[in-house]
Kinemage of the C-alpha trace (Angstrom):
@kinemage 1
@onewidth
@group {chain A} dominant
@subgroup {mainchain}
@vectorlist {calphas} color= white
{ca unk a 1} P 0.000 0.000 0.000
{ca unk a 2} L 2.812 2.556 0.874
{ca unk a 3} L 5.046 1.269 -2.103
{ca unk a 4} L 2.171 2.136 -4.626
{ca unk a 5} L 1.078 5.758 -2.532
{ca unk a 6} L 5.101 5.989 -3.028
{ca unk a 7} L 4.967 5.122 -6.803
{ca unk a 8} L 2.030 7.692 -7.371
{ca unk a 9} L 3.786 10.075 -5.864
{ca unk a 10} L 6.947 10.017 -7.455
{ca unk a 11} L 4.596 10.147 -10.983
{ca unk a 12} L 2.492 13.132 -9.867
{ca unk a 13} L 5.862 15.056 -9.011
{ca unk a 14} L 7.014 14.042 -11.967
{ca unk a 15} L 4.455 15.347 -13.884
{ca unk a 16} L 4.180 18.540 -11.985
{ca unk a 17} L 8.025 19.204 -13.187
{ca unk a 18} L 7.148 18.468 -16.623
{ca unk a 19} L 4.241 20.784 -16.771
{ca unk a 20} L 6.457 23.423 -15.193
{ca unk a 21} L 9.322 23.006 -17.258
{ca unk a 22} L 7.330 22.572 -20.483
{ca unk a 23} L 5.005 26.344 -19.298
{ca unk a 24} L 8.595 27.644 -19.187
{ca unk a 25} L 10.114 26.756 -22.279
{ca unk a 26} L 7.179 27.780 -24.347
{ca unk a 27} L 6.767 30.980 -22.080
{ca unk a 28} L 2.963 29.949 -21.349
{ca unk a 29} L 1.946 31.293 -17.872
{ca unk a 30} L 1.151 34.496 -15.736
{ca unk a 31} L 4.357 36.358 -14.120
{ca unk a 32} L 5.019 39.404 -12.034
{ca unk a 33} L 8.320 41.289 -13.112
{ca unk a 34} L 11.032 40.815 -10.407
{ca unk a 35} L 11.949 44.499 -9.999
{ca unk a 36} L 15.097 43.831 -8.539
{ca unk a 37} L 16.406 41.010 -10.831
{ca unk a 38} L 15.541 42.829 -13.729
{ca unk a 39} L 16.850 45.358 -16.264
{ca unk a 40} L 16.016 47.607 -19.359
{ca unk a 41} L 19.725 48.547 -21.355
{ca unk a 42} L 19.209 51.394 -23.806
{ca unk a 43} L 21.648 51.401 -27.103
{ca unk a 44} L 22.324 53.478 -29.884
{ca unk a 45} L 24.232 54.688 -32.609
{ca unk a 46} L 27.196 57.165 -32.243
{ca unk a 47} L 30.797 57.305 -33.834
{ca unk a 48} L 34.137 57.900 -32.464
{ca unk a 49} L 37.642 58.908 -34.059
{ca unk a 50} L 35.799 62.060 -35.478
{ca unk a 51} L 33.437 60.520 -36.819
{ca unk a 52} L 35.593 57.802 -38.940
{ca unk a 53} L 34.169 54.805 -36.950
{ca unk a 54} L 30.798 53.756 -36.548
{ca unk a 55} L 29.821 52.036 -32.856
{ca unk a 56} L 26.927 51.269 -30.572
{ca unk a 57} L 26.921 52.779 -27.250
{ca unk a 58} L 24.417 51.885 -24.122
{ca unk a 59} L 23.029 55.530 -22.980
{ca unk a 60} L 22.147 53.357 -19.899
{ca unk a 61} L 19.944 51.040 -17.710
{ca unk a 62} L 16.790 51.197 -16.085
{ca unk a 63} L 14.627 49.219 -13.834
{ca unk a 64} L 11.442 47.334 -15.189
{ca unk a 65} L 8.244 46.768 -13.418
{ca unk a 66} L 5.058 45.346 -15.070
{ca unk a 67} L 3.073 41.647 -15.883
{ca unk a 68} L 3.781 39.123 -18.921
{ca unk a 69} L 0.633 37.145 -20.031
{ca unk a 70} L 1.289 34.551 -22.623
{ca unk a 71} L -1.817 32.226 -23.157
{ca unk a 72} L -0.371 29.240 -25.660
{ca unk a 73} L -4.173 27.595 -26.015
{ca unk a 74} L -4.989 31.073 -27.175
{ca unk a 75} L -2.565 33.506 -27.958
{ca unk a 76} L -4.799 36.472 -28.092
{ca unk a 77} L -5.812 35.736 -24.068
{ca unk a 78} L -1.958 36.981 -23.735
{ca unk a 79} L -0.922 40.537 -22.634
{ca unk a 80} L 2.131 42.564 -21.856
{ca unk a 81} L 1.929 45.553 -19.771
{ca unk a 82} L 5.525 46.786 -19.291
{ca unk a 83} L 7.549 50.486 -17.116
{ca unk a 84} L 10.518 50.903 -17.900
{ca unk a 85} L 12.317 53.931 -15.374
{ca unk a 86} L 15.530 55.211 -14.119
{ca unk a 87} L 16.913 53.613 -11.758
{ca unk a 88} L 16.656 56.050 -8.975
{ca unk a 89} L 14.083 54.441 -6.893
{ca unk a 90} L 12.254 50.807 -6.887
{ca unk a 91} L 9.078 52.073 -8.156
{ca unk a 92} L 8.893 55.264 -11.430
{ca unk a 93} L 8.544 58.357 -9.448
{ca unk a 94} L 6.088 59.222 -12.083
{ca unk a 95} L 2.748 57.920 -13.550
{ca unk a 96} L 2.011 56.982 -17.385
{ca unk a 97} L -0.141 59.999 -16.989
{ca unk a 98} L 2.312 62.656 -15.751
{ca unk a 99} L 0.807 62.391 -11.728
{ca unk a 100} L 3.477 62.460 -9.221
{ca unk a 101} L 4.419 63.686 -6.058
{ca unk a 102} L 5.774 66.854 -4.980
{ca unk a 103} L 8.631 65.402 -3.158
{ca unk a 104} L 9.832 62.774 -5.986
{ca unk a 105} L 10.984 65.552 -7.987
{ca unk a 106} L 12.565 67.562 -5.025
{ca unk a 107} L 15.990 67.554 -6.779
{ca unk a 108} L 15.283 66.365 -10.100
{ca unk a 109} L 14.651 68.567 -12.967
{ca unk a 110} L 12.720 66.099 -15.168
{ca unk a 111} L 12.121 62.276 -15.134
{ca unk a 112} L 10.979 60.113 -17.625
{ca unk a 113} L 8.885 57.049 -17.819
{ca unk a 114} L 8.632 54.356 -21.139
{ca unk a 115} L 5.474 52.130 -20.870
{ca unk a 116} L 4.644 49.015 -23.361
{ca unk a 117} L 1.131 47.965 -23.793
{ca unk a 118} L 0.325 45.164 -26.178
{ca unk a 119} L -2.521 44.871 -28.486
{ca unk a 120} L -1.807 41.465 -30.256
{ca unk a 121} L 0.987 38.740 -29.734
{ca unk a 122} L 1.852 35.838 -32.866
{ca unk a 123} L 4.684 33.310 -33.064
{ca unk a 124} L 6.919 33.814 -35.397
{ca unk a 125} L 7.824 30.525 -37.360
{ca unk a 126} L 11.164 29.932 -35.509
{ca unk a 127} L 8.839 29.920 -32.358
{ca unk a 128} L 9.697 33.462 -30.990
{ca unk a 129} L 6.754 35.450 -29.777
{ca unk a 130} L 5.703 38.660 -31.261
{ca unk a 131} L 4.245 41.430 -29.442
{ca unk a 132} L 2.624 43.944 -31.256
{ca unk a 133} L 1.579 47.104 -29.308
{ca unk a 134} L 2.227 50.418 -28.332
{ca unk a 135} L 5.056 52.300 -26.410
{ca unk a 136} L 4.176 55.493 -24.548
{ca unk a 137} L 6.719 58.248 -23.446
{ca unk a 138} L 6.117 60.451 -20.592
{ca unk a 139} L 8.255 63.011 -19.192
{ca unk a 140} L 8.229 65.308 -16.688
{ca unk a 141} L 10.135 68.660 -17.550
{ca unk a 142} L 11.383 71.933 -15.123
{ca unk a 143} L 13.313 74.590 -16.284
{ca unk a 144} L 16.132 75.156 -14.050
{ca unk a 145} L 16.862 78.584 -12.481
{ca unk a 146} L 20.452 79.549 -11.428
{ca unk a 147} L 21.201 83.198 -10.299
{ca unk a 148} L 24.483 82.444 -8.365
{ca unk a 149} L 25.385 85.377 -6.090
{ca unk a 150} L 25.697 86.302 -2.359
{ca unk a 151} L 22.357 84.852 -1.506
{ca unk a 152} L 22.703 81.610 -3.645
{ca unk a 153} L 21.081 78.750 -2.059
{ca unk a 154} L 20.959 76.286 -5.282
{ca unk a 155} L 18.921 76.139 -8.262
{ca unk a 156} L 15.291 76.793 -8.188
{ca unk a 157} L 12.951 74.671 -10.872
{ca unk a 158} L 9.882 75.667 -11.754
{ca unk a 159} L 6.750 74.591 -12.566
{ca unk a 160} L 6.546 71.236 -14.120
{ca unk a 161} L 5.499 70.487 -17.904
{ca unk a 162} L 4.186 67.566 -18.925
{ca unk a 163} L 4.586 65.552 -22.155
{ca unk a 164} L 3.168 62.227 -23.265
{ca unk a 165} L 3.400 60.666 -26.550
{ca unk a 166} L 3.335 57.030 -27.912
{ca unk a 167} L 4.002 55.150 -30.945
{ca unk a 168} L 3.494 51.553 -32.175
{ca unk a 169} L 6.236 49.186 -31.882
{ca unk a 170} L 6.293 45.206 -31.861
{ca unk a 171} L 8.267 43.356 -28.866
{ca unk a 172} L 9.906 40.134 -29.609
{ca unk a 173} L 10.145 37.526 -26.373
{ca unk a 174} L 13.589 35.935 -27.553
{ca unk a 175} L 13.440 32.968 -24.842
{ca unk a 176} L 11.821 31.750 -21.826
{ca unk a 177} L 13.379 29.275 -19.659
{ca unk a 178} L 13.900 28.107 -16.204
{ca unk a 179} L 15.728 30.618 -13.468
{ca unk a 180} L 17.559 27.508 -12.425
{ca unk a 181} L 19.668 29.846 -9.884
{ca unk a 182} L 17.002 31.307 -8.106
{ca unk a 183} L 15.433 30.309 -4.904
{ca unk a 184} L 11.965 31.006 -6.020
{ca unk a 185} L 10.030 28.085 -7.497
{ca unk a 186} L 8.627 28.803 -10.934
{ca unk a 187} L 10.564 31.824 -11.416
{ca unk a 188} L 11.541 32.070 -15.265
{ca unk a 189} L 14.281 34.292 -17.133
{ca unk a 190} L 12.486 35.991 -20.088
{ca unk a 191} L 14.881 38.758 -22.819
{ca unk a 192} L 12.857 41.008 -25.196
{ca unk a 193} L 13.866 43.170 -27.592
{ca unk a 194} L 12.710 46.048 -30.367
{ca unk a 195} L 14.546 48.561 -32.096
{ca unk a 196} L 12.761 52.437 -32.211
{ca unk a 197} L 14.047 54.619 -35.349
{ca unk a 198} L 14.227 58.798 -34.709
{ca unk a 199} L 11.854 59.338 -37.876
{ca unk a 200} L 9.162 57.030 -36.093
{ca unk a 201} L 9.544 58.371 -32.860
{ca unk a 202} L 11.670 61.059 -32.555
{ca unk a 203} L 10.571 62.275 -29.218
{ca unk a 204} L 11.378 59.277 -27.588
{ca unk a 205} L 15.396 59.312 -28.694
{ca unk a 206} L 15.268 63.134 -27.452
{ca unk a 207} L 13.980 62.085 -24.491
{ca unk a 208} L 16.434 59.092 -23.797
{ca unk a 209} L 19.465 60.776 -24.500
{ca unk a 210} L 18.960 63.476 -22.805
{ca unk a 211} L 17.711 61.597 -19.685
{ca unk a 212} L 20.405 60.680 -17.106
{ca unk a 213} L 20.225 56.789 -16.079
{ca unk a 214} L 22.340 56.093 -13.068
{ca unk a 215} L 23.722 52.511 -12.499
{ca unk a 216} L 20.772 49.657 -11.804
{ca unk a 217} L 22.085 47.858 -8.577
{ca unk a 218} L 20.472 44.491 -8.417
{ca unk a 219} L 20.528 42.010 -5.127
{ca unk a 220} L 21.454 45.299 -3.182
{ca unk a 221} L 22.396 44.339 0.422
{ca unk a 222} L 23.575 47.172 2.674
{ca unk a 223} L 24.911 46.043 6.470
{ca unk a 224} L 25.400 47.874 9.715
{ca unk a 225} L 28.952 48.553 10.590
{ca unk a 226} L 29.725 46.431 13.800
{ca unk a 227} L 31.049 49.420 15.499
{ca unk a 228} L 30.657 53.242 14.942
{ca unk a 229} L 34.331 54.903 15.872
{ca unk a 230} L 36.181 57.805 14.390
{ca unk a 231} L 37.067 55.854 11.023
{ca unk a 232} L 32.954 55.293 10.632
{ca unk a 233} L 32.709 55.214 6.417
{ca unk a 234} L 28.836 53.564 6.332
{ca unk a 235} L 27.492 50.527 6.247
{ca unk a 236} L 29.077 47.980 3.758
{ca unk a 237} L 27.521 46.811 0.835
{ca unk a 238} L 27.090 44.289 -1.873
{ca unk a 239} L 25.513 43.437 -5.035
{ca unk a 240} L 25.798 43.262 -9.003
{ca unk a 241} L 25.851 47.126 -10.714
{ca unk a 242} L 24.882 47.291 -14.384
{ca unk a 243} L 26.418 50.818 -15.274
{ca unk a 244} L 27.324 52.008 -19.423
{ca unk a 245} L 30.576 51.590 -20.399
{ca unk a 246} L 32.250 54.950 -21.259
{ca unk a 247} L 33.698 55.964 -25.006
{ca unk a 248} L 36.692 55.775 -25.940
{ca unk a 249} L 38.880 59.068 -24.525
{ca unk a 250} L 39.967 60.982 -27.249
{ca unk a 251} L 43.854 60.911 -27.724
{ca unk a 252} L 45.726 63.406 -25.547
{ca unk a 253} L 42.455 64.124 -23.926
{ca unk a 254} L 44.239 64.547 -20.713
{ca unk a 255} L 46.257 67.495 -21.780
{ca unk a 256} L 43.284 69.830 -23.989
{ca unk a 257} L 46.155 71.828 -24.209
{ca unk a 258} L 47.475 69.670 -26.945
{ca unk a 259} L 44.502 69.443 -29.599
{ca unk a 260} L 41.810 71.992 -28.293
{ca unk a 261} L 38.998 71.110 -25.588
{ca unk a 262} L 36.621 71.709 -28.718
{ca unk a 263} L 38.148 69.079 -30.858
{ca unk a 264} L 38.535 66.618 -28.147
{ca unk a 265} L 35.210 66.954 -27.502
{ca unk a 266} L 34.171 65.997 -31.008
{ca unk a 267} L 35.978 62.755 -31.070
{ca unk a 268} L 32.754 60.871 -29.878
{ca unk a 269} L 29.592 61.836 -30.435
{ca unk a 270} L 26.054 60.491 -29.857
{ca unk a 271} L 24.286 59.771 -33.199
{ca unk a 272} L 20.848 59.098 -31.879
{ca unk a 273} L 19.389 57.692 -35.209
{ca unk a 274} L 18.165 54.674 -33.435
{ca unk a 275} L 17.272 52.898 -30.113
{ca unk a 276} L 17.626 49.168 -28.978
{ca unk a 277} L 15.273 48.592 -26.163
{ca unk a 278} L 17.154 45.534 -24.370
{ca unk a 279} L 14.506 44.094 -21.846
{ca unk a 280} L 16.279 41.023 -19.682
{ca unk a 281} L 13.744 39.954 -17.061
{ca unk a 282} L 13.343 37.764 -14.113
{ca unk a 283} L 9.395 36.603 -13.937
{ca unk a 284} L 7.602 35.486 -10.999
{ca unk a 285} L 4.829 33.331 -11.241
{ca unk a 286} L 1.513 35.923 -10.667
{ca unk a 287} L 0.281 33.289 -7.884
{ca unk a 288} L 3.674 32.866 -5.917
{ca unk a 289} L 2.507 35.601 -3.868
{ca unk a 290} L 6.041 36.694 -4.146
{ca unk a 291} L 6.422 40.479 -4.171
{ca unk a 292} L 8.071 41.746 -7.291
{ca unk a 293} L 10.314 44.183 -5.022
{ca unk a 294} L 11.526 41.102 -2.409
């Protein structure tokens, strides 16, 4: 009687891990974006060497936040609903509609905010998964006001300007597979990808390039110091910092003297003609309960 509640068992496990592993591969299921384990990298176009050599360059990262849907019985049951932000907080200090508070943009002259929304979602013939939808651009301007003199207690910003455009675009899910690393069960790693031309949407390249994307920190873990004496530097911390790599320095760039601060500040420049939007994501299953954030 045990032996065969033992055999049963062992077959119902087994067929748990093959529905699991099989919802993963094919990227069927409901997930929750793992805000921390996840990234957005930005790339595009520029040249260096005055403009002899043509080269890709990441403007930055950013977090991601949002819910993947796919439905393989029926693919049009599937959604995407995607943030992508700077990386300044754990959540966008701004809504898709331009809301925000007051003390989110103490110091911060203008944020900006890139949301996906799908409409329809195919697979493609070598079994990629197409998302067709629409990519919305918000931004949050302040002009800056600097009158430096006796009285000078920083820059003053002032009022703030709203701007929100959008543009079709079509996502492609390259894979879908297993987080075998991570401690969650179910968790999947899912990379998407689309490319965003400045004649399509040129307000979205202005907007990127101009935006300032500090370093995403992921599996951030900050300690106590043991001890708090006169050689006190913080608390020590850890974890994995995705931060764009810099140009190439222009030669002699450490003496202007030698070529001209305006020439050596020519030797790379920032094309802009195009942007890669490189999504790499950690899903949670939607019914883990786990929080996105943990």
């Amino acid at each position: 009687m045990f032996r065969n509640f033992a055999i049963a068992a062992v077959i119902a496990l087994g067929i748990v891990g093959l529905s699991a592993s099989k919802s993963a591969s094919s990227g069927s299921g409901s997930w929750q974006v793992d805000t921390r384990h996840s990234d957005v990298q930005l790339v595009t176009d520029a040249t260096t060497d005055y403009g002899k050599t043509k080269t890709n360059i990441t403007l930055g990262f950013g977090r991601v936040s949002g819910t993947v849907i796919f439905n393989d019985g029926d693919l049009a049951k599937s959604n995407v609903e995607l943030h992508f932000y700077p990386a300044t907080s754990m959540t966008s200090p701004i809504a898709e509609d331009g809301k925000f508070n007051d003390r989110w943009l103490a110091n911060l002259a203008n944020q900006t905010l890139i949301c996906f929304h799908s409409k329809s979602v195919v697979r493609s013939g070598d079994g990629k998964l197409q998302v067709s939808g629409t990519l919305v651009l918000t931004r949050v301007d302040r002009t800056v006001l600097a009158d430096p003199n006796e009285g000078y207690a920083g820059p003053v910003y002032g009022p703030p300007v709203v701007h929100r455009v959008s543009q079709d675009a079509t996502l492609v899910f390259d894979s879908v597979s297993p987080d075998e690393n991570g401690k969650d069960a179910g968790a999947v790693r899912g990379s998407a990808s689309t490319r965003v031309f400045r004649e399509d949407f040129p307000q979205l390249l202005k907007a990127v390039t101009a935006t300032y994307w500090p370093p995403v920190v992921q599996d951030k873990n900050c300690q106590p110091p043991a001890s708090v004496g006169e050689d006190y530097h913080g608390g020590a911390c850890t974890g994995t910092m995705l931060m764009a790599a810099s140009l190439p320095e222009a030669p002699h760039a450490g003496n202007a003297e030698d070529i001209g601060y305006e020439q050596a500040s020519d030797f790379n420049t920032v094309v802009g003609e195009r942007l890669n939007i490189l999504v790499h994501m950690r899903l949670l299953p939607k019914s883990s309960g786990q929080l996105p954030g943990d």
